[in-house]
C-alpha positions as CSV (number, residue, x, y, z in Angstrom):
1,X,8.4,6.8,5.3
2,X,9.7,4.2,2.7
3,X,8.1,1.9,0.1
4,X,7.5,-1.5,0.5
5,X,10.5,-3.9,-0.3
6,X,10.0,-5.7,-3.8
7,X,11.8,-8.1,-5.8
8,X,11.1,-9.5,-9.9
9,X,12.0,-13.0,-10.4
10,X,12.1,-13.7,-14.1
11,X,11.5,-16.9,-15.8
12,X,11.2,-17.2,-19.6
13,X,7.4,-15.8,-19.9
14,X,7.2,-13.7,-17.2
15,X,8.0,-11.5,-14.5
16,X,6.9,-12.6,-10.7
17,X,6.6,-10.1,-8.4
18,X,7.2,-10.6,-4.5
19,X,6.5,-8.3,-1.8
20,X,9.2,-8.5,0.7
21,X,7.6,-6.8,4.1
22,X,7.1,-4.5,6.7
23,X,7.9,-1.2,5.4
24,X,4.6,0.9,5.2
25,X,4.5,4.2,2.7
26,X,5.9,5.4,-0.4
27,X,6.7,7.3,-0.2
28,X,-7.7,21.4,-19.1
29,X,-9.5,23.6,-20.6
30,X,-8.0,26.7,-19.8
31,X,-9.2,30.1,-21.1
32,X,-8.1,33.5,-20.0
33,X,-5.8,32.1,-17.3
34,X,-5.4,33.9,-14.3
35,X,-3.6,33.5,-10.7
36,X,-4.7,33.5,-7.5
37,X,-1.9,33.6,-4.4
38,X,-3.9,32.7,-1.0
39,X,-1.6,32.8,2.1
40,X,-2.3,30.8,5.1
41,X,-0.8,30.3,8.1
42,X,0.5,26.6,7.8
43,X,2.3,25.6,11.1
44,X,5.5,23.7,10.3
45,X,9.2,23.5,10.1
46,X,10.7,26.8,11.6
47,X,6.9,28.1,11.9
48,X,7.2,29.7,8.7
49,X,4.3,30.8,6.5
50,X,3.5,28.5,3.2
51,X,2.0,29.9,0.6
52,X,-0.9,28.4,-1.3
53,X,-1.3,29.1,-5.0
54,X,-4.3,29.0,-6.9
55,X,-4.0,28.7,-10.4
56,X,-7.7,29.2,-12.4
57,X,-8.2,29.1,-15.7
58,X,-12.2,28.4,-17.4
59,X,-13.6,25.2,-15.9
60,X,-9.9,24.0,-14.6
61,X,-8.1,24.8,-11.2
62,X,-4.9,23.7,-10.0
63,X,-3.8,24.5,-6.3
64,X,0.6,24.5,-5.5
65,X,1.8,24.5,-1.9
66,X,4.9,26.4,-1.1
67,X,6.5,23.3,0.6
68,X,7.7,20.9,-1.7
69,X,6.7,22.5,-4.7
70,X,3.6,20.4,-4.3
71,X,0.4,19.8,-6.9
72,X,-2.1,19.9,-4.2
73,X,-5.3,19.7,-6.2
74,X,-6.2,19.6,-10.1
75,X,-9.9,20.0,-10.9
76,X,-11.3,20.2,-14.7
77,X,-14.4,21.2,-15.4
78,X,-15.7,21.5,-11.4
79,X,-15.0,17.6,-11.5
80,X,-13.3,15.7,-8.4
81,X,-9.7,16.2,-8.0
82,X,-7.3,14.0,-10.0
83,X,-4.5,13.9,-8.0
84,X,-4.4,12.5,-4.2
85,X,-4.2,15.4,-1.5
86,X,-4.3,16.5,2.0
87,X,-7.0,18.7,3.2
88,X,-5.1,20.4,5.5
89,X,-1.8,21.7,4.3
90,X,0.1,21.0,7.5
91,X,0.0,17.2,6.8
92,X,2.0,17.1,3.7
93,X,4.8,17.6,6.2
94,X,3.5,15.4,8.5
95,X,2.7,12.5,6.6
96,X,5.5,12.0,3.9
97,X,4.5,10.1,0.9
98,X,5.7,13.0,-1.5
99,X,2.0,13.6,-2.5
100,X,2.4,16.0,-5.4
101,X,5.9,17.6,-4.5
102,X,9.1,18.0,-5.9
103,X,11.3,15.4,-5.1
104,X,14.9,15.0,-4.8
105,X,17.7,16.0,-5.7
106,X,18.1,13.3,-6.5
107,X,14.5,11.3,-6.7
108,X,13.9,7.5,-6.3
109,X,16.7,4.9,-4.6
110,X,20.6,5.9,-3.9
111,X,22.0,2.4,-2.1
112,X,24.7,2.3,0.0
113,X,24.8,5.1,1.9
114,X,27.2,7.0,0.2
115,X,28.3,8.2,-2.8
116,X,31.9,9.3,-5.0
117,X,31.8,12.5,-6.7
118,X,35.2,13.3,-8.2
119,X,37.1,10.9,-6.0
120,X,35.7,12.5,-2.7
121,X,33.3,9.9,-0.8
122,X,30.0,11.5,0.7
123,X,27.5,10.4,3.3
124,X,23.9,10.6,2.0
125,X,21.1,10.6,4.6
126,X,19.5,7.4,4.5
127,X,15.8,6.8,5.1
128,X,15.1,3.8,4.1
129,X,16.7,0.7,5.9
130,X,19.4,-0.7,5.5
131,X,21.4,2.2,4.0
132,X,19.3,3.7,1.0
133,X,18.6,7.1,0.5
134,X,15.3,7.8,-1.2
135,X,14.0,10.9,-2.6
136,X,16.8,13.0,-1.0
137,X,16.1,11.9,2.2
138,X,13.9,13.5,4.9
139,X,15.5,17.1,4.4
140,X,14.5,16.5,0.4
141,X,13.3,18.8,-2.0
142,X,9.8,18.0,-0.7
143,X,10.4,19.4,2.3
144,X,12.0,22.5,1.9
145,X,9.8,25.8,1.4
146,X,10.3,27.3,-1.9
147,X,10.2,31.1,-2.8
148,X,8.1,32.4,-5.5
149,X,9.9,34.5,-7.9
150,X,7.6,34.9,-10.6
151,X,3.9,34.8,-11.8
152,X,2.1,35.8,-14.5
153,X,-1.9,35.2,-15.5
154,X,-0.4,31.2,-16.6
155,X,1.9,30.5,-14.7
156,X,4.0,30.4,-11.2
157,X,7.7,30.0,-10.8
158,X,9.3,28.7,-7.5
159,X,12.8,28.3,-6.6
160,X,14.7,26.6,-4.0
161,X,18.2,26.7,-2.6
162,X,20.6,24.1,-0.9
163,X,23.3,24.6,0.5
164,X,26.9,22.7,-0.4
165,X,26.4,19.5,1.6
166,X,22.5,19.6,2.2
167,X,21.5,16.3,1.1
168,X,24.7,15.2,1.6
169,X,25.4,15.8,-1.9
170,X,28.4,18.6,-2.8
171,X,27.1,22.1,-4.2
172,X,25.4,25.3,-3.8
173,X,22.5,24.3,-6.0
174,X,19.7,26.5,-7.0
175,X,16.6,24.2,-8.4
176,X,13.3,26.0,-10.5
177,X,9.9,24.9,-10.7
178,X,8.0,26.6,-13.7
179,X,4.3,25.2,-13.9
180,X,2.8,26.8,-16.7
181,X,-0.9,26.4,-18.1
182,X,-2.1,26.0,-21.7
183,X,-5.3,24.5,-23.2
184,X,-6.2,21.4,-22.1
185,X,-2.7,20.9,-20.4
186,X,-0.7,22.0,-17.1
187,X,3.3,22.0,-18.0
188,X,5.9,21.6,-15.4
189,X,9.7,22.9,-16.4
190,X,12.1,21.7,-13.5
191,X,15.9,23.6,-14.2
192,X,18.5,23.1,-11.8
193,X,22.2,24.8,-11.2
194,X,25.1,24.0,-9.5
195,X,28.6,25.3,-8.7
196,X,30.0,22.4,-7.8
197,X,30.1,18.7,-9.7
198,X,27.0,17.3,-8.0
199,X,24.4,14.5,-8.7
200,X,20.7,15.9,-9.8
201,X,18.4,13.8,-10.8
202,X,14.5,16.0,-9.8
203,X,11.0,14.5,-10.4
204,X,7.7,15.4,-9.7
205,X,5.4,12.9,-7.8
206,X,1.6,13.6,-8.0
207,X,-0.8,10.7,-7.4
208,X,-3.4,10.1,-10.0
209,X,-6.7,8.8,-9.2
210,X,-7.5,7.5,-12.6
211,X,-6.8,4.0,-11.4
212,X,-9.0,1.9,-14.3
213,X,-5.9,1.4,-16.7
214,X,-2.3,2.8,-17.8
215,X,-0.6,2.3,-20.9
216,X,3.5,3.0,-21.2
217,X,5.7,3.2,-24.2
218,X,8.1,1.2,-22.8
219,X,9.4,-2.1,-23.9
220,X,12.6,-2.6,-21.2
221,X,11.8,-2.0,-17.2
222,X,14.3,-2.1,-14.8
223,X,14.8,-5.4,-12.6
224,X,15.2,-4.4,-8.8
225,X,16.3,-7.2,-5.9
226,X,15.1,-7.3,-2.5
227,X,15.9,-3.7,-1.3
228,X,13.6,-2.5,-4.2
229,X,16.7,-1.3,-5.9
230,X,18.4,-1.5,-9.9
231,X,20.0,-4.9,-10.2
232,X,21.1,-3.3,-13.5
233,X,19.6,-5.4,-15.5
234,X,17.4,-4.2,-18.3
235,X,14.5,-6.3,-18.9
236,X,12.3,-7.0,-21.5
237,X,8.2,-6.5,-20.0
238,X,6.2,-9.3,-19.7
239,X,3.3,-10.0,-17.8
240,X,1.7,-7.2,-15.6
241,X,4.9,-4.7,-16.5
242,X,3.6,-5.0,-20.6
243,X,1.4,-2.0,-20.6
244,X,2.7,-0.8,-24.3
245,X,-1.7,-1.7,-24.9
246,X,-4.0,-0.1,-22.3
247,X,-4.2,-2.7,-19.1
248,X,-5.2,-3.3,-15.8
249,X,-2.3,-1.6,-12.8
250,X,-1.0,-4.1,-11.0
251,X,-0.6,-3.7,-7.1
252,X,2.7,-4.8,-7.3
253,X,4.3,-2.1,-9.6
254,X,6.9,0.2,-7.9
255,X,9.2,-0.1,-11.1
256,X,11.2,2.4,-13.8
257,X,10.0,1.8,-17.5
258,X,12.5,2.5,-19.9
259,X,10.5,4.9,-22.1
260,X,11.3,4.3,-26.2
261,X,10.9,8.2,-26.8
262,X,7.1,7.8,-28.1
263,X,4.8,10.4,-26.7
264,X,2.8,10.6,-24.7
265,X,5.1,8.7,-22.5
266,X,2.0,7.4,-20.6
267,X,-1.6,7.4,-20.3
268,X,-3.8,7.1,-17.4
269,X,-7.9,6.3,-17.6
270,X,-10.7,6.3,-15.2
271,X,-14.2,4.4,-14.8
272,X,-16.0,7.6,-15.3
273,X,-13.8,8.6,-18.6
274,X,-11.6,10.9,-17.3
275,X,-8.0,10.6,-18.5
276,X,-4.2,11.9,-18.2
277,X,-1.6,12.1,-20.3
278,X,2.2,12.3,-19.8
279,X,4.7,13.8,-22.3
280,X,8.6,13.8,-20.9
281,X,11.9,13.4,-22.4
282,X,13.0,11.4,-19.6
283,X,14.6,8.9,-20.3
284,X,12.8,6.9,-17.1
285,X,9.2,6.8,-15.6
286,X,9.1,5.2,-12.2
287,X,5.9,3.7,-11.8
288,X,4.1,3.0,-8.2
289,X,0.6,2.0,-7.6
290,X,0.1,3.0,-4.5
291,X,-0.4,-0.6,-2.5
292,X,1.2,1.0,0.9
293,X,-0.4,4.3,0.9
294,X,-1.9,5.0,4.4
295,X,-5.4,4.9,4.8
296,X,-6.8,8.0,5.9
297,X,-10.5,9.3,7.0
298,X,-11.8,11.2,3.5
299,X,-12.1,14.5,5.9
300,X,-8.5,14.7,6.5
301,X,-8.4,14.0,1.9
302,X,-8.8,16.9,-0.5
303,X,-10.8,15.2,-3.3
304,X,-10.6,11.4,-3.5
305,X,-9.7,9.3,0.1
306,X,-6.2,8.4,0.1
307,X,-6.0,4.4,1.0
308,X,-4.0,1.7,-0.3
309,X,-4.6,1.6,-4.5
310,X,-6.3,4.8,-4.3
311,X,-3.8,6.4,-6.8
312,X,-0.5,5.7,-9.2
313,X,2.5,7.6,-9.1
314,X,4.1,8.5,-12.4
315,X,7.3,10.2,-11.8
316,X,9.5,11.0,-15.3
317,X,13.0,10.9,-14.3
318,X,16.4,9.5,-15.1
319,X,17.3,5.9,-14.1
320,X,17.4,4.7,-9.9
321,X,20.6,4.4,-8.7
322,X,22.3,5.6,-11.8
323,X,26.2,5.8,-10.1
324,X,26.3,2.4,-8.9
325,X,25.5,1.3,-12.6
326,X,27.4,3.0,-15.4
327,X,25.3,1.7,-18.1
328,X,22.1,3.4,-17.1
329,X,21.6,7.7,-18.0
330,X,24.5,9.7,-16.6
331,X,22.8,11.9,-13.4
332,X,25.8,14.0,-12.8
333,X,25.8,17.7,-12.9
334,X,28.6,20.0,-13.7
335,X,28.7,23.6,-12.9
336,X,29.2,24.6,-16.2
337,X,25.6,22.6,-17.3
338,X,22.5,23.0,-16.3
339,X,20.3,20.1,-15.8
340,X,16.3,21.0,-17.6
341,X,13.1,18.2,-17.7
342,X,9.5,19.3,-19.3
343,X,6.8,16.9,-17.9
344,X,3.4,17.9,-20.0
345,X,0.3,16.5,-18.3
346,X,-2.8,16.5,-20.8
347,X,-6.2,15.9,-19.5
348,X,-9.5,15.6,-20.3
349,X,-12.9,13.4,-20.3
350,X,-14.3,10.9,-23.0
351,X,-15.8,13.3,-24.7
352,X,-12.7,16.1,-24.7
353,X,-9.4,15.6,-26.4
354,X,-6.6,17.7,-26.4
């Protein structure tokens, strides 16, 4: 599924959002850490097994799904969950708004349908009408099973493969997912390889249900046109994209903020006091609050019913549809490089800082 299609018209004061139609989706305290891996059988692609890793450390517990990389649950302190989730594993495949996964490899909006990479033209898989490919496309990062390679008592390391022309993007390329625990804070160290001159652009896509308010260190978001795309326009923020002070998330957000550097990079804040931070040297946090998520009976939610609003994606990354605009962060990969993001979420309650 796709996000809804939104435009920014911009007069001298503000910025007017529009929804154009149709399109439905979107896509701690931690003490003596230890590991948990549960295995269960998880009907899905090819039938194959998924792994469920639990992650436990003093009153905070985070859950990671095989497929996709995927943050399935993050509990502090025997609270509710503060990311969105399926109860049963099976329908992360089967209902595709990225909840929680790795996405990509190349996250967010490619237009066009295709792409040049050192001269050669190639066909992307487009998902998202007329001829965009988002989040990789159906065949993404989010819904490939990853292997784990490594755990310790704080931490779990997945990998995942694709092949040369999988994504229809040149390249063997081998992507990591490190999420690692420390105190108060879960950290999650994407790496990616390639042996071929590729495009890699990762991010990871939880759903936070700490709706109340959001504050960004960003004073230039990105103006998109109908298609929800980069017109390539960097844009001062005015009206409901102005969140450098703590305010209210508007419905309409489905935008990259062009973060200044300060840290954190965001901040997220609920009724009941809890709160999340985000730390990232990405250059680029796509915002989305969630207006098309599906709405779903809470037995089929783990933690918090998923509905339209019922959480905001935060997703640091470099800049949507970086090839077709030369000013905005470079996203190509060489095989001599390889491409490394840090995304620190800090969490707590009123009462608890970091």
């Amino acid at each position: 599924m796709s996000r809804p299609h939104l435009s920014v018209d911009v007069n001298q004061d503000m910025f007017i959002a529009r929804i154009f139609g149709g399109i439905v989706g979107r896509d701690f305290l931690v003490h003596a850490p230890l590991i948990e891996r549960r295995r269960g059988a998880v009907k899905g692609k090819g039938n194959l097994m998924r792994d469920l890793i639990t992650l436990q450390s003093g009153g905070t517990q985070a859950e990671i799904l095989t497929l996709g990389a995927t943050l399935c649950s993050l509990t502090f302190e025997q609270g509710r969950n503060l990311v969105l989730g399926f109860a049963d594993p099976a329908d992360y495949a089967g209902i595709p708004i990225y909840a929680g996964a790795v996405v990509g490899p190349v996250a967010n909006r490619l237009s066009g349908g295709q792409v040049v990479i050192d001269g050669q033209v190639h066909k992307l898989p487009v998902n998202e009408p007329p001829d965009t490919c988002l989040h990789g496309g159906a065949n993404g990062l989010h819904a490939q099973i990853w292997q784990i390679v490594d755990q310790a008592d704080d931490q779990v390391t997945l990998t995942c493969d694709l092949e040369d022309g999988a994504c229809g993007l040149p390249g063997k390329r081998h992507i990591k997912a490190t999420y690692r625990l420390e105190l108060q804070s879960l950290h999650l160290t994407l790496r990616a390889t390639t042996d071929r001159t590729t495009l890699m652009n990762p991010a990871h896509h939880p759903y936070w249900t700490l709706t109340e308010s959001l504050q960004i260190a960003a004073e230039k978001v990105l103006l998109t046109d109908h298609g929800n795309l980069p017109t390539g326009a960097v844009m001062d923020v005015h009206g409901p994209f102005d969140l450098r002070m703590p305010g209210a998330i508007s419905s309409m957000l489905d935008h990259c903020f062009c973060l200044n550097g300060t840290q954190p990079a965001a901040r997220l804040t609920a009724s009941d006091g809890h709160w999340v931070e985000v730390e990232t040297g990405a250059p680029g946090l796509q915002v989305y609050a969630g207006a098309f998520l599906p709405d779903m009976p809470s037995e089929k939610c783990r933690g918090a019913r998923i509905h339209p609003g019922a959480g905001t994606a935060l997703e640091p990354q470099k800049w949507p549809d970086a090839p077709r605009h030369p000013h905005f962060p470079d996203i190509t990969l060489h095989p001599e490089e390889t491409f490394e993001q840090t995304t620190i979420y800090r969490f707590g309650t009123a009462s608890i800082r970091s």
